[in-house]
N, C-alpha and C positions, 0 to 999 in steps of 0.2 A: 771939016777941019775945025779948028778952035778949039777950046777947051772940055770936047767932048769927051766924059769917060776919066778923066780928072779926079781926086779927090784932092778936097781941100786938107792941108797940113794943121788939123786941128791940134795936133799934141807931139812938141819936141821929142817924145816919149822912144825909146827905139829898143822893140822885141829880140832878144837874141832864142832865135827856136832854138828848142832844145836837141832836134833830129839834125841841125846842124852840128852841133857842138859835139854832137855823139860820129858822125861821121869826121868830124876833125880829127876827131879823138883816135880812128882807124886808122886813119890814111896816118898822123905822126907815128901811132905806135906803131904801123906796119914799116914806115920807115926806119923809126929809131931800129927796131928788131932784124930789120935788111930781107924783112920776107915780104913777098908781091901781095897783092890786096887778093886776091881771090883762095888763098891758103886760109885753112877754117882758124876760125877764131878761138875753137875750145879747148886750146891747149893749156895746159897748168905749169906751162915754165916758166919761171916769172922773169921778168924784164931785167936787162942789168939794171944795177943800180947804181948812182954819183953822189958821193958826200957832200957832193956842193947841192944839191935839189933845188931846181930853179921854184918850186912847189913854197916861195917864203914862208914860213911857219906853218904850214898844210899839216903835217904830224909830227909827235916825235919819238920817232921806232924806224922799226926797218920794214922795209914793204913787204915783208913776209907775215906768214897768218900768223906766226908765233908769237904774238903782242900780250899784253899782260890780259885784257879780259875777254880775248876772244876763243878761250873755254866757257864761255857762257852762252856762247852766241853760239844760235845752230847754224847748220849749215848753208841755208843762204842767207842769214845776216851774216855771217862770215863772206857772203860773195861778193853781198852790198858793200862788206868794208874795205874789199880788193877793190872793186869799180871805183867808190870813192876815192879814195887814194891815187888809182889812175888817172882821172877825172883832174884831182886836184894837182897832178904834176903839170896837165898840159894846157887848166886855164885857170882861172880867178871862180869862184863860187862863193856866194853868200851860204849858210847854213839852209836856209827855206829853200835857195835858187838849185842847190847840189840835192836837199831832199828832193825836191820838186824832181828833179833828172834822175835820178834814180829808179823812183813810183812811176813814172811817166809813162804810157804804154807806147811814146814814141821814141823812149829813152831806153831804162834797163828793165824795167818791167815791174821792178819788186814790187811787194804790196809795203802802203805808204808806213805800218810799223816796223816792217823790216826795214826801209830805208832812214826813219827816225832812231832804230837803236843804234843801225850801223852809221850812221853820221855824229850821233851822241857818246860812240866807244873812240872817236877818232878826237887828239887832240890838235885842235885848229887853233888858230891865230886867224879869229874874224877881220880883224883889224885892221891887217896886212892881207890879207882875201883883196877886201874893201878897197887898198890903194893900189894892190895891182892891176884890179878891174877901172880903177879910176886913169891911172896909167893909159891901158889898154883904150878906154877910147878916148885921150885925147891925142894918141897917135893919130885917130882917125877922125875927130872933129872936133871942133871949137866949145868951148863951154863958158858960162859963166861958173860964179862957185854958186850958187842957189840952183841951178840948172843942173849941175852936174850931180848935189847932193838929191835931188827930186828925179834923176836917172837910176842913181843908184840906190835910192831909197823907194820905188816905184813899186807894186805889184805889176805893172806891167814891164818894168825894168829890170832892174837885178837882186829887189828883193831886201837889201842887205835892210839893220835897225838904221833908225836914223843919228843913233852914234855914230854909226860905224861908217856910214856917210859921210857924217861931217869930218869925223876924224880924217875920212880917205881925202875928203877937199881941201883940208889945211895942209895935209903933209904933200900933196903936190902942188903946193902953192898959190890956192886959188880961193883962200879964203884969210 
């Protein structure tokens, strides 16, 4: 009994796996789409779409390949820039955090150039990434504003600059 098997809470720090985020990402889209999770995934229909994008400034185009420089991109930076874009409708991503998921072999698999061109042809609003994500956990836990900019400025965290950080701590008022 006792505190066997314990680890001590060295670091407020808190890992969001990326094989969750990617199984998130299924089960919404299988929902939003109304088909059952066991229907294959490699279909090339693309998703409805809403004017309103809950994605705040995630890009600015239509989620279609047809965007201004995705004639340059082969065809799987073109797939990277579809998953992206999916990616950034159903959660918050820093630019490193959505490369990082992309490359990942527990994520989409690309190799890490593919996932750097297809994140660098997508017009984002880090900014706003940054305070949704900041948002997003104080739904679910208490922060200070140093604490919270050292969450989301973490390498083991979310990644984002530590602009993008602080900016995301003041605009949900906690700095």
């Amino acid at each position: 009994m006792g505190k066997a098997g314990s680890q001590p809470r060295s670091s407020p720090l808190r890992k969001k796996p990326y094989w969750a985020r990617g199984i998130i990402f299924i089960i919404i889209a299988a929902t939003a789409s109304g088909c059952s999770l066991s229907t294959s995934s490699a279909t090339n229909s693309p998703a409805p779409s809403n004017s309103g994008s809950s994605a705040a400034g995630s890009n600015s185009g239509s989620s279609g390949r047809s965007g201004g420089s995705s004639s340059n991109l082969t065809e799987s930076q073109q797939n990277a820039v579809e998953a992206a874009r999916n990616y950034l409708q159903t959660s918050s991503f820093s630019k490193q955090g959505l490369i990082d998921q992309l490359s990942s072999s527990a994520g989409d698999g690309y190799s890490v150039h593919d996932a750097k061109v297809a994140v660098n042809s997508l017009h984002v609003n880090w900014n706003e990434q940054a305070v949704r994500s900041a948002k997003t956990y104080l739904q679910t836990s208490s922060f200070s504003c140093q604490g919270l900019i050292q969450q989301l400025g973490s390498s083991a965290g979310e990644k984002f600059t530590e602009a993008q950080a602080q900016y995301a701590a003041r605009k949900v008022g906690l700095c």
